[in-house]
PyMOL CGO cylinders between C-alpha atoms (Angstrom):
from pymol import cmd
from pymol.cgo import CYLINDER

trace = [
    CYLINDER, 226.27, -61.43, -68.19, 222.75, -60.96, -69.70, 0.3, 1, 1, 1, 1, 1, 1,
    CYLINDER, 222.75, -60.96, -69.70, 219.77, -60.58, -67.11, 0.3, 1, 1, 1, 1, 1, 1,
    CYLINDER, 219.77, -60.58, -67.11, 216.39, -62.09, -67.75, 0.3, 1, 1, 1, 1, 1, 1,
    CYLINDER, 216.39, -62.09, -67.75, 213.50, -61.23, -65.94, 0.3, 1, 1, 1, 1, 1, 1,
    CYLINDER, 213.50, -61.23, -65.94, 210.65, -62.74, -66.23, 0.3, 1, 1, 1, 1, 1, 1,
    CYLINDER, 210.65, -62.74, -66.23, 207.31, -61.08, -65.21, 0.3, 1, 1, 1, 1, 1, 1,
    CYLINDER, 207.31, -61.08, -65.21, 204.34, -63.39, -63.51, 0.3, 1, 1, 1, 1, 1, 1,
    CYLINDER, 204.34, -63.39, -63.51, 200.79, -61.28, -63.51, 0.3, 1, 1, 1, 1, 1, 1,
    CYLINDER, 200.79, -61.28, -63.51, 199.17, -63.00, -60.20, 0.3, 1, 1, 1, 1, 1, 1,
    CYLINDER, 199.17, -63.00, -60.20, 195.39, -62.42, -58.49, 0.3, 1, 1, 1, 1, 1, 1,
    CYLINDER, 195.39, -62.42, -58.49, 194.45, -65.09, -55.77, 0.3, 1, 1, 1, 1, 1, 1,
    CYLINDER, 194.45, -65.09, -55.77, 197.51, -68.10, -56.64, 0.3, 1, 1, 1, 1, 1, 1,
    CYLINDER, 197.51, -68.10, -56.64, 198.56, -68.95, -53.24, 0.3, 1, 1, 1, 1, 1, 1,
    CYLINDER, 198.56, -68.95, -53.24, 197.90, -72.13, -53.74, 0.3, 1, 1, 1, 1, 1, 1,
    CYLINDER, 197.90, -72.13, -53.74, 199.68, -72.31, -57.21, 0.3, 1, 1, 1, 1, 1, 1,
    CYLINDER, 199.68, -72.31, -57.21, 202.80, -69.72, -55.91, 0.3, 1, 1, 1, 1, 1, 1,
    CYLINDER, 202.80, -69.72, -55.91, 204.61, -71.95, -53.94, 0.3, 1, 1, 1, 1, 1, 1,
    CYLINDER, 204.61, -71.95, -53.94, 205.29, -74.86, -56.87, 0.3, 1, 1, 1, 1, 1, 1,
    CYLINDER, 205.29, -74.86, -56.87, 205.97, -72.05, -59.75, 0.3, 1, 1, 1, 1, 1, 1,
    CYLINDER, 205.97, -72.05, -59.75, 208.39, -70.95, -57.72, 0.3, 1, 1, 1, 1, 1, 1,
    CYLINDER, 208.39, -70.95, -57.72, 210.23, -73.97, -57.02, 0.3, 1, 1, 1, 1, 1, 1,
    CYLINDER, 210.23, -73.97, -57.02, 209.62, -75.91, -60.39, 0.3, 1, 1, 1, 1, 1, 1,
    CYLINDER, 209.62, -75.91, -60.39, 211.40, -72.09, -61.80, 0.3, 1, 1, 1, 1, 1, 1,
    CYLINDER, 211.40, -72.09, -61.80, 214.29, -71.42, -59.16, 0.3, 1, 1, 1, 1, 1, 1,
    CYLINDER, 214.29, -71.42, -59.16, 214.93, -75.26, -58.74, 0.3, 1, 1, 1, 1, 1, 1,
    CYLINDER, 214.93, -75.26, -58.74, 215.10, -76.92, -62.08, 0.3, 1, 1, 1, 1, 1, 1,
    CYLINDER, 215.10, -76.92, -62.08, 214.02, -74.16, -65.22, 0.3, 1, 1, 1, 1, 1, 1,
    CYLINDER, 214.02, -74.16, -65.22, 216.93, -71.62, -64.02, 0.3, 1, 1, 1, 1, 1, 1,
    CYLINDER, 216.93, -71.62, -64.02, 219.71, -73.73, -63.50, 0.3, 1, 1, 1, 1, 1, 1,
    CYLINDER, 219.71, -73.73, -63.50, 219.65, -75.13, -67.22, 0.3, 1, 1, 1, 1, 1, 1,
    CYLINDER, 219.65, -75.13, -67.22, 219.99, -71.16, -68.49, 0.3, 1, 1, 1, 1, 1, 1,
    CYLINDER, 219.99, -71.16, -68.49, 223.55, -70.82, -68.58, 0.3, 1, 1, 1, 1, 1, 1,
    CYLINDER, 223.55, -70.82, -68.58, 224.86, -67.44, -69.83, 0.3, 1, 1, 1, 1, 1, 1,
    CYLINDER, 224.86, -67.44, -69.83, 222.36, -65.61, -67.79, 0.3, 1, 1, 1, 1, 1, 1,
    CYLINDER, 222.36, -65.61, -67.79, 221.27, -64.16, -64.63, 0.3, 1, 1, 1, 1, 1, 1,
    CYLINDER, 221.27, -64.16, -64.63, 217.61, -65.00, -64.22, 0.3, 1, 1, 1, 1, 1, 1,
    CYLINDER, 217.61, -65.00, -64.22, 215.01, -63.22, -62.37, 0.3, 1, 1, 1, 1, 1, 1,
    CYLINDER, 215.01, -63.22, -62.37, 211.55, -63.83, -61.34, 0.3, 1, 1, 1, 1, 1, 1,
    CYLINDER, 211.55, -63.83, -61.34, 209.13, -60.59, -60.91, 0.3, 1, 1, 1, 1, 1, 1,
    CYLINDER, 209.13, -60.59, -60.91, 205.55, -61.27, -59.25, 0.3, 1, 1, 1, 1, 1, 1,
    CYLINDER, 205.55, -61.27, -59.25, 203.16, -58.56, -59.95, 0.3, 1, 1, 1, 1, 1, 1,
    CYLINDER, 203.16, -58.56, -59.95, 200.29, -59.18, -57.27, 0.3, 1, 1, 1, 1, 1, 1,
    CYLINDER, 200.29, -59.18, -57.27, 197.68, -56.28, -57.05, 0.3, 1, 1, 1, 1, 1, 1,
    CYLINDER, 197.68, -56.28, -57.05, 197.28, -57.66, -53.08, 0.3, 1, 1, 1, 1, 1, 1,
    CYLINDER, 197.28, -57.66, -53.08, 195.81, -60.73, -53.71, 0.3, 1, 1, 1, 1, 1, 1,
    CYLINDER, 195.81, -60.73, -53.71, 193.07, -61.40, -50.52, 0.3, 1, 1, 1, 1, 1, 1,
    CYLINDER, 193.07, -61.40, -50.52, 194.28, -65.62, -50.58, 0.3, 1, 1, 1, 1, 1, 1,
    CYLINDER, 194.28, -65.62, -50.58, 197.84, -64.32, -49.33, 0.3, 1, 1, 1, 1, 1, 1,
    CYLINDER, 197.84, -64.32, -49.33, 199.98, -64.58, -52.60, 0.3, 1, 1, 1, 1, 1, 1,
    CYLINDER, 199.98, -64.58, -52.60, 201.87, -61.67, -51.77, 0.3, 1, 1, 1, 1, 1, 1,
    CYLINDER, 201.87, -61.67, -51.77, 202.70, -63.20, -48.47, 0.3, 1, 1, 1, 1, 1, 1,
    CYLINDER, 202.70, -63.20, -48.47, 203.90, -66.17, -50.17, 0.3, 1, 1, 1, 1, 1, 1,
    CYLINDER, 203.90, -66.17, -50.17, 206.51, -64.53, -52.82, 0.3, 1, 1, 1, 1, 1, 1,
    CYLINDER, 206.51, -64.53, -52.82, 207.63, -62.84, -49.57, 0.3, 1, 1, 1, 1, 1, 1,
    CYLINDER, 207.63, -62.84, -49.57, 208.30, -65.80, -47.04, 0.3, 1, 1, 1, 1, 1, 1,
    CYLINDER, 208.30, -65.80, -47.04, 210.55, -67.01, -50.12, 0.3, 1, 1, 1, 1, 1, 1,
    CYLINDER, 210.55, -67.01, -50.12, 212.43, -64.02, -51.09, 0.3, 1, 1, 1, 1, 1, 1,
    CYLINDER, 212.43, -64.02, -51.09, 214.78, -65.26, -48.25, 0.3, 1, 1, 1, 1, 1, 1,
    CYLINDER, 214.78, -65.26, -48.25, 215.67, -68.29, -50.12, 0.3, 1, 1, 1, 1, 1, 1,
    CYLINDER, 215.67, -68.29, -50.12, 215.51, -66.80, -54.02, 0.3, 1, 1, 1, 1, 1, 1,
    CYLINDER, 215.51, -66.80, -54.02, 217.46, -63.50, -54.10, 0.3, 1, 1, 1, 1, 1, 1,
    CYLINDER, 217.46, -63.50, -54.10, 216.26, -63.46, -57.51, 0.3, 1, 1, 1, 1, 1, 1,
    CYLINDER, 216.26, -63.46, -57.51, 212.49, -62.91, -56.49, 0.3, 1, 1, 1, 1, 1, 1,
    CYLINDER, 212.49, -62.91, -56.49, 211.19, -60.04, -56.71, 0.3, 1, 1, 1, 1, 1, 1,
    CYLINDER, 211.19, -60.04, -56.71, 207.60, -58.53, -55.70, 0.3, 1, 1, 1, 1, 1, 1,
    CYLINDER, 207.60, -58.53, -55.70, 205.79, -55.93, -57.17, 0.3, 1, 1, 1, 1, 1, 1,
    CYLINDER, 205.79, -55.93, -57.17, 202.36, -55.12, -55.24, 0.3, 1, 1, 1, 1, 1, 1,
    CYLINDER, 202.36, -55.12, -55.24, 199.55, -52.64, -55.23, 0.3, 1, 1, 1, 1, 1, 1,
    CYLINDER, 199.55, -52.64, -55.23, 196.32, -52.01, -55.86, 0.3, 1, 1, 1, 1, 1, 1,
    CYLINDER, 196.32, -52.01, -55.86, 193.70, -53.73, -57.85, 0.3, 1, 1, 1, 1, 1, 1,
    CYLINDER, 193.70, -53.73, -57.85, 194.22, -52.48, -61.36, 0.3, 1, 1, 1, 1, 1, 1,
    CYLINDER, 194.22, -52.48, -61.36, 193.82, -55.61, -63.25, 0.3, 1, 1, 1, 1, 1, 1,
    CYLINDER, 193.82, -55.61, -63.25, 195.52, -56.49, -66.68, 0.3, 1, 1, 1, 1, 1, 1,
]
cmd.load_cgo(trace, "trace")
């Protein structure tokens, strides 16, 4: 089986987080078939708690994945 990841660049999207990650794991995913789908949030430690957010749901999504560090930008 093909895997898929795809990479979301974050900075300060708590409030946006939690709805991307539902809207993907909950109804976008399930209609790939043929394909293990990942979701990779790169968060150079966002000070709005983003990072905190992809974390809290990493227990639900075993497909979530966070990447954090610091500042760099683009």
């Amino acid at each position: 089986m093909d895997k898929i990841v795809i990479v979301m660049p974050s900075y300060n999207e708590a409030e946006n987080m939690p709805r991307m990650i539902e809207e993907l794991f909950e109804k976008e995913f399930p209609q790939i078939t043929g394909a293990e789908m990942h979701l990779l949030v790169v968060d150079d430690n966002s000070p709005d708690g983003t990072g905190k957010i992809v974390k809290e749901r990493q227990g639900k999504y075993e497909n979530l994945h966070l990447l954090t560090g610091e500042k760099k930008g683009l």
